[in-house]
N, C-alpha and C positions, 0 to 999 in steps of 0.2 A: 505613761503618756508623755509626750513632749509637743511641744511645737515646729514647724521646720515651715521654710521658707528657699526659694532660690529662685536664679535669673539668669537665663540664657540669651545670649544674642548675637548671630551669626557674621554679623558684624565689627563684632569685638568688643569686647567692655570697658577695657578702660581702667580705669581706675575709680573702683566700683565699691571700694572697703567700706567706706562709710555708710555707703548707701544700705548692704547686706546689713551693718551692725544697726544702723534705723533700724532696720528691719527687723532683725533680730529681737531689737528689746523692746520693740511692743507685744512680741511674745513672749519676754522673760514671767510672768505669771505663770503659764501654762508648762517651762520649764526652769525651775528656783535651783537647780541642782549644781549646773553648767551649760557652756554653752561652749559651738567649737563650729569651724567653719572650713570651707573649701574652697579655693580660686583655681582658674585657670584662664587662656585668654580668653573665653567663651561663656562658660557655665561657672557659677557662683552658688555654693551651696550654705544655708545657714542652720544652726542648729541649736533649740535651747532643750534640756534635759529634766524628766521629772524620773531617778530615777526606782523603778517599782521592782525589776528582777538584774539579777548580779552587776549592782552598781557598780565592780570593779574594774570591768571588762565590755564592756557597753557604750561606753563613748562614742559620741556618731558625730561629722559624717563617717561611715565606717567603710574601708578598703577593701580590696579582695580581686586578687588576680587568677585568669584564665591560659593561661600563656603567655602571649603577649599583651591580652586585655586585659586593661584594670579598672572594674567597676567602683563606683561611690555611691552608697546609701544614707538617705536621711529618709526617718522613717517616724510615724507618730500612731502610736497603738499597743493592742497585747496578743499574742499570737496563743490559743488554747488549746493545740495540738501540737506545741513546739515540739517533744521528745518525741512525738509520733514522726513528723519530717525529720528530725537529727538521726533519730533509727535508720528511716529510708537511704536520709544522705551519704551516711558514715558506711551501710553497706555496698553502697554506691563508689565509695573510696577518697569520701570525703573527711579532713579533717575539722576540729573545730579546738578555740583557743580561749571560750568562756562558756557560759552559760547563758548570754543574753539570744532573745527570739530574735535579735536583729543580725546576730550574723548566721543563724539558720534562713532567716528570710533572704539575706544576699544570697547567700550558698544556693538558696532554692531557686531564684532567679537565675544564676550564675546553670545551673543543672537542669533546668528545664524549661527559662526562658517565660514568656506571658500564662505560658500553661501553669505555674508556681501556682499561680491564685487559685487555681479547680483545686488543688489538696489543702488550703488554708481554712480555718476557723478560726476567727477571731475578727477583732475590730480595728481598723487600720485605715492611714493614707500614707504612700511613701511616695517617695521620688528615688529612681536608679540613673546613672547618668553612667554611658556607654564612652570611656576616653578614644579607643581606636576607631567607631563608630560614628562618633559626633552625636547621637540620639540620646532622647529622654524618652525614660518610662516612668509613667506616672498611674495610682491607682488606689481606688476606694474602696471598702470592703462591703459586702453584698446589701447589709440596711441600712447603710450611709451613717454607720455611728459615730465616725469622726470623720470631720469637714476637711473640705481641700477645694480652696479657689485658686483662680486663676485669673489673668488679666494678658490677649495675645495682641501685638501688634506688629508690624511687617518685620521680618527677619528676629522675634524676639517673642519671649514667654517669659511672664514674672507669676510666681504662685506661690502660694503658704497657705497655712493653717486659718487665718482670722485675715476678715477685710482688710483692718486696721493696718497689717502688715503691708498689702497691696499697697494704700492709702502712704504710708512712710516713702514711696517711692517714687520719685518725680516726674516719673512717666503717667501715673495714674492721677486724675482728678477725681473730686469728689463730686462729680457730674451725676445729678437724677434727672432722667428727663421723663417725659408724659406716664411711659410704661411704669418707670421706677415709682411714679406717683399711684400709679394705680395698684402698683403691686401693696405699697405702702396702705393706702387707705380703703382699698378694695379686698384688699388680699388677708394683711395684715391681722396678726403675727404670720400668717403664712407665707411662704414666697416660691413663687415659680420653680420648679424642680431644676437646675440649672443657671440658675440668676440669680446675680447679688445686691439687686435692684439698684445701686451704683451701676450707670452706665460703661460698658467695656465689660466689667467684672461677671465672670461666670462662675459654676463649682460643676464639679464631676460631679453627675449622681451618683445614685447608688447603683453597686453591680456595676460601675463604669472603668475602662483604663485607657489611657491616651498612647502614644507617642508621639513627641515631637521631634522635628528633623529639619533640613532647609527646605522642608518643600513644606513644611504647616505643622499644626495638628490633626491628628487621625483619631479619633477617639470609637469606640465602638463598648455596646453591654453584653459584660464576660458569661452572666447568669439569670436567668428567669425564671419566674416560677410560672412549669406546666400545668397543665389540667392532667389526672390521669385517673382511671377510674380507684374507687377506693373500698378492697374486698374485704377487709378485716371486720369481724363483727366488733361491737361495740365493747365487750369485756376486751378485746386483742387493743383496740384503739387505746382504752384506758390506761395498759398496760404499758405502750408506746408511749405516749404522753407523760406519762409518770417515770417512763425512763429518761426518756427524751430531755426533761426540763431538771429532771434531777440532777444527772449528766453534766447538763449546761450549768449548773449552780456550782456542782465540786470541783470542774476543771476551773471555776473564774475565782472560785480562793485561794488559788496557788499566788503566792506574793513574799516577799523578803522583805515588809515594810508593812507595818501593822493596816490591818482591815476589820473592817466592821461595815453593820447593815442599816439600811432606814427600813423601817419598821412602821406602819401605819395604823396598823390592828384590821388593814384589809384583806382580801383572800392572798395577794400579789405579793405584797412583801411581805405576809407571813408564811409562806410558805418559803421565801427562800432564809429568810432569817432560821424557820425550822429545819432546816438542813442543814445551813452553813454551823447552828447550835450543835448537831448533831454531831457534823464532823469534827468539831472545834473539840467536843467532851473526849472522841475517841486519841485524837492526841494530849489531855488532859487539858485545854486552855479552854478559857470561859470567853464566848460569842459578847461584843460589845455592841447595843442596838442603837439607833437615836431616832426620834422623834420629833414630831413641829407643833406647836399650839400658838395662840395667839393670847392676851390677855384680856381678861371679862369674855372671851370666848362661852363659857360654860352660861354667863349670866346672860349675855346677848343670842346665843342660839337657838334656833327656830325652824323646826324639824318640817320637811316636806317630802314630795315622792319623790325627788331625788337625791335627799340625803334625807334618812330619818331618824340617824341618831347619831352622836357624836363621837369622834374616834376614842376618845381619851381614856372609857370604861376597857376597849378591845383592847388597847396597847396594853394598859397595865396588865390585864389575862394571858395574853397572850407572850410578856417578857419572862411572867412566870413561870407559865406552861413551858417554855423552852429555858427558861434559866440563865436567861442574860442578865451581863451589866448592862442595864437601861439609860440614856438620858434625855429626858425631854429638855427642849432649845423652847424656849416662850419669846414672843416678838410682841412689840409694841406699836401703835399707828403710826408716833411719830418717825420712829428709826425703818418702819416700814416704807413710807412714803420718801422718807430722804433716801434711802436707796432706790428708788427708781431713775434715777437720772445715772447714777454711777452702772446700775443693770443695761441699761440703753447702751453705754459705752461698751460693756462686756461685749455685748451682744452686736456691735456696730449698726445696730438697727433700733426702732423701737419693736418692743419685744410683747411678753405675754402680761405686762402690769406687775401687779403687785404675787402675780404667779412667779415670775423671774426675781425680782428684788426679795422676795421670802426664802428660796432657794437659795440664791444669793448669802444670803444672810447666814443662810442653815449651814451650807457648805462651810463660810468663814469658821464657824462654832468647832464643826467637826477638823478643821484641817489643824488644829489645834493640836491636835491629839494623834490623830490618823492622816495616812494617806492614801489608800485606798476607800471606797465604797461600793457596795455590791447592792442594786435600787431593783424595781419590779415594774420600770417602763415597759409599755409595748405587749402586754398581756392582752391588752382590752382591744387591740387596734387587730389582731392576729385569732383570739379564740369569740369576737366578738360581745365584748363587754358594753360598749355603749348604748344610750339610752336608742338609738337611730338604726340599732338593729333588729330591737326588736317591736318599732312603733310600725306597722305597715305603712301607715301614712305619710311617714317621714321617709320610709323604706327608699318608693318608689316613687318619689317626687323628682323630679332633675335639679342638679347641681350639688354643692356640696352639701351635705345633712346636717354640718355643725355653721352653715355661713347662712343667715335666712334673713342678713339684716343689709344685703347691698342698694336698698335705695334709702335706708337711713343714713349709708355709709357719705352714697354720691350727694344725698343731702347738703353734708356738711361743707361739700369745696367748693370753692370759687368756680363761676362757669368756663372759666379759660385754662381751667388744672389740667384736665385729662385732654386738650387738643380735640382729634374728632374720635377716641375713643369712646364705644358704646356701653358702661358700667355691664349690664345685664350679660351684654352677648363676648365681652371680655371674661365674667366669669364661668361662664357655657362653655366658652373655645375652650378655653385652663381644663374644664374638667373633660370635658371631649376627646384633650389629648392623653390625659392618663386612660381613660374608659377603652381607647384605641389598643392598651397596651393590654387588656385582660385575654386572656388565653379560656376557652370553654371546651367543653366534651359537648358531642353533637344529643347525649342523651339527658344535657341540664334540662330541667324547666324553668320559667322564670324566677320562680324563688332560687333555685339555686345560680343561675345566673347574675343574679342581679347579688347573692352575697358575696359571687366573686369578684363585682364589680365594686362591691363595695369594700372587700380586702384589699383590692390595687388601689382606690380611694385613700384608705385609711395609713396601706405605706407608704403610700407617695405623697401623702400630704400632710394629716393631723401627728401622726408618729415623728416624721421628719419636723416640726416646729416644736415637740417634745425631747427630740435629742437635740438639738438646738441648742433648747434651754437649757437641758442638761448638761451638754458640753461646756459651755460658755459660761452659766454659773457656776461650776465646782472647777473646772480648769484657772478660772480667775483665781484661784485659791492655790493651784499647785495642788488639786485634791483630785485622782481616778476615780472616778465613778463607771462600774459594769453594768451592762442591763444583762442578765441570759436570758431572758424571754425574746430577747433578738436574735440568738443563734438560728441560723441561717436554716440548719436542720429542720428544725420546731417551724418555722413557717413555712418552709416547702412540704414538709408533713401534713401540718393544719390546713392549707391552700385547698387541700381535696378532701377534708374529712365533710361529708353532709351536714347541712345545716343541723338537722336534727338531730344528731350527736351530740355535734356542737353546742346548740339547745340544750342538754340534757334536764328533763326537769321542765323545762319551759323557762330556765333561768339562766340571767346572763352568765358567761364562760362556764357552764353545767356540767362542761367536759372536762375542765379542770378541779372542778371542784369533786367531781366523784372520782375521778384518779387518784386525788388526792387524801383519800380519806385516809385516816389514821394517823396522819401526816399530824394533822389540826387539831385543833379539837372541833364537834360537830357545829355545836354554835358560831363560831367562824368560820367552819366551812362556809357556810352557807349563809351566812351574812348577805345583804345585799349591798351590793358596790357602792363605796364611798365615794367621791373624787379629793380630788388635791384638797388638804383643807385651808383654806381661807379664813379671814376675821371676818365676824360678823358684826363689829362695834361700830355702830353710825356714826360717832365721830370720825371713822375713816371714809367716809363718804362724804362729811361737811369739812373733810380737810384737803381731800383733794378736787371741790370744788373751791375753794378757798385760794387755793395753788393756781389751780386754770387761772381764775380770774384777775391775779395778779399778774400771772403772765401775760392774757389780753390787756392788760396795762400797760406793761410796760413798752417803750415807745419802738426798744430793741424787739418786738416780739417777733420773731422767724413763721411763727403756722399759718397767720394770717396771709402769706406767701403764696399758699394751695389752699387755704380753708376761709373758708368765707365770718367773717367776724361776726357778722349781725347774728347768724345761725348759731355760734357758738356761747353767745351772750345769753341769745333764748333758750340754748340748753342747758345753763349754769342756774339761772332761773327758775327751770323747770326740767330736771332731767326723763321724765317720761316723754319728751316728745322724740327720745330715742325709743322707738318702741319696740325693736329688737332685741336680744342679747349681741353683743361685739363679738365672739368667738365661742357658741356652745354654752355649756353652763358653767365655765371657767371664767367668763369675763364680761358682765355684767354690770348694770348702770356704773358702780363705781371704779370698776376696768375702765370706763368709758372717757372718763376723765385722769387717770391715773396711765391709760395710753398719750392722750393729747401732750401730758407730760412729758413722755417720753420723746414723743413729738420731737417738741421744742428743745428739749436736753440736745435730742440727737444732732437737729437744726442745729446749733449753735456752736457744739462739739468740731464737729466734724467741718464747719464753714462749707455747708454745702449747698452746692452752683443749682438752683430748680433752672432750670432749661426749659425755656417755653419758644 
């Protein structure tokens, strides 16, 4: 994984070095390796390196001539079918001068032009820049695993990896106006599929590629997922699944730079950890796992229907059952909560609380040692794991399933925040517009309608603030982290399996877990879903109201800006008269105050212009 960044401007540029090397080193995190650049009068290319396959030969930007064309790639990602396109290429009468997937990826660009992306697997943003042409090609990979913004203004495109990058740039201000605010406190950790709630600042989605040229940007989505009927009986489905993710797990261990798994004692990363163990035994090397706890965890936990018992029994079973080196990472409130302000900054946003600063944390632990990580994101969002698929009530309610808290949200701002924006029917458009994008068979009922509306919910929205976090806290670190539950396969597969498969058992992801048998062991199979684990110690609750309330003191306080003070006073006082959850069952009364944080970190960080 690396970072990249560049700027075109038909114009001319100038004398732009410094500005590029700005740029560049606020993504020196995300590449610790090297860094290497491009000018021309025009387009300006930057590049930082993390790197994960044949470090020798891999250098970007990377060249590559057509005749008289000579293409430039900067590229950030991992290609999982590289050898399958170098086959293709090389019979094609292509050669090749290393090992790296980045100069199969030019070569494939270079041989088949936009179409490259229909043969690719993997997770990716790159930028191509066309020298006889004058064009950029720009492009995301199918479930938006790695980011790619952007920022266009007349005659010009500036884009990278991380806001922050834009933000280094002197064209861009750090302007939020009414929407940014809404996305902020309405939305939040979410954000519009497209927007970088920084005014200007946009991202490709997922499944998106651009070109730009002197006449704009042309952006258009390369891939969707159809409706198509689906005949296989339920033993052939299992079958498929169980190939399908297994598949997905042994092409993402291929690495020249040591890897290892997170482990949680859930069904998701214990099964990829029981593979990746598998594989690791057959070339004789022993799988390294890691895990998260919190401290007095075990003394302060308090079992309920949605988590009823605590990871720590299933991890220890299940490192043994597969035979790893183990290592739990233990965290503590205070070092907890101090990372929330440096999370914010990762993240250029405020982010998911102390979900982010925990990760955060974990990732620091692990990059110690490793630089790779192979995680079990996006299982839940794709074979339907959440609590919100299977409550009817919650099913077929309007809006989003995990947001039910927007007039506690609108509560908290000042009445002049949001302009003449309508909180409610802001959050309605948002979901209106993904709900627009679901694709049905004319033979759905509404149950099954409605769970493929709630597939295109969950990858256009809760998934996408999930790699977010995951990008942003392990990239901070110089650490890859893979999901294969995102290979692009497995959800255009899943997309059409019946709910009732899906179900199997009447239990969440049912399909996974009986594909997976023998995989497991039974008692984990069949476990019931955990989520992220969090602390459950009430001093992290009376410390990050301790925190707000200082911040309302002080005289520099930035929230007070968009959030109404008096409101925020009554809720330090009395945090129940948020009576919502902030984001699902991840972020709760203490999220609540541990976001406001974040809040103000970001405020302050970033000196950013509220625009009313």
């Amino acid at each position: 994984m690396c970072g990249i960044a560049g700027w075109i401007d038909y114009g001319g540029l100038g004398d732009c070095e410094g500005v590029m090397r700005g740029m560049a080193q606020t993504l020196a995190p995300r590449g610790p390796d090297s860094e290497g650049f491009y000018f021309s009068d025009i387009c300006a290319f930057a590049h930082r390196r993390l790197a994960v396959i044949d470090p020798e030969n891999g250098a970007q930007p990377m060249y590559a001539r057509r005749g008289e064309e000579r293409f430039v790639i900067v590229y950030n990602g991992e290609l999982y079918n590289t050898e399958e396109i170098r086959s293709e290429l090389v019979s094609l009468g292509y050669g090749f001068n290393g090992r790296s997937d980045t100069e199969v990826l030019l070569t494939a660009y270079i041989a088949w032009g936009e179409a490259c992306l229909d043969r690719m697997n993997g997770i990716f943003a790159f930028a191509v820049w066309n020298e006889r042409e004058r064009t950029l090609f720009l492009a995301r990979d199918r479930m938006g695993v790695k980011p790619l913004f952007y920022y266009e203004y007349p005659g010009g495109l500036l884009f990278a990896s991380e806001i922050k990058a834009l933000l280094a740039s002197p064209k861009v201000r750090p302007t939020v106006d009414a929407q940014g605010i809404a996305d902020i406190m309405l939305l939040g950790p979410a954000r519009r599929p497209g927007y970088g709630v920084f005014k200007g600042i946009k991202e490709l989605k997922l499944s998106e590629c651009a070109v730009f040229s002197e006449y704009g940007l042309k952006k258009r989505c390369y891939w969707q997922l159809r409706a198509a009927e689906h005949k296989q009986s339920l033993k052939e489905t299992e079958e498929n699944v169980a190939f399908l993710l297994t598949d997905a797990i042994k092409r993402q261990l291929v690495s020249d730079v040591p890897l290892c798994t997170f482990l949680s004692g859930g069904l998701d990363s214990s099964v990829i950890s029981a593979v990746a163990a598998e594989e690791y035994k057959k070339h004789g090397k022993t799988l390294t796992t890691y895990s998260i706890d919190y401290i007095d965890n075990a003394k302060n936990f308090k079992a309920s229907s949605f988590q009823p018992d605590m990871d720590a029994p299933w991890i220890v079973e299940m490192a043994e059952y597969i035979g790893s080196n183990h290592v739990n990472i233990e965290l503590g409130t205070q070092e907890l909560t101090d990372a929330l302000a440096p999370a914010a900054q990762v993240r250029d946003l405020p982010g998911m609380a102390d979900v982010d600063s925990s990760l955060y944390l974990f990732c620091r632990e692990i990059k110690k040692n490793f630089t790779v990580a192979v995680s079990g994101e996006c299982a839940d969002e794709i074979f339907g794991g959440y609590p919100w698929y299977h409550n009817k009530e919650i099913l077929f309610r309007k809006g989003f399933p995990w947001a039910r808290s927007v007039g506690d949200r609108a509560g908290l701002l000042r009445k002049d925040a949001l302009g003449g924006i309508d909180p409610q029917e802001y959050i309605d458009a948002c979901c209106a517009e993904t709900l627009a994008l679901t694709d049905y068979l004319d033979s759905d009922g509404p149950e099954e309608r409605r769970m493929r509306e709630m597939f295109m919910l969950n990858i256009h929205w809760f998934m996408q603030t999930l790699l977010d976090r995951k990008d942003r806290m392990s990239m901070a670190w110089g650490l890859e982290v893979r999901v294969p539950f995102c290979d692009h396969r497995i959800a255009r597969y899943a997309y059409n399996i019946p709910w009732k498969m899906k179900a199997e058992r009447g239990r969440e992801k049912g399909l996974v877990r009986s594909a997976m048998t023998g995989v497991l062991p039974d008692d984990v199979l069949w476990r019931k879903k955990s989520p992220y684990p969090k602390t459950h110690n009430p001093d992290y609750l009376a410390e990050v109201i301790k925190r707000t309330r200082a911040l309302l003191a002080d005289k520099d306080c930035r929230m007070t800006e968009i959030l109404d003070a008096k409101r925020l006073a009554e809720l330090c006082d009395d945090p129940s008269v948020f009576k919502n959850n902030w984001y699902g069952q991840l972020m709760t009364a203490p999220q609540v105050f541990a976001y406001l944080i974040q809040l103000e970190a970001w405020l302050r960080k970033y000196d950013v212009i509220v625009e009313k």
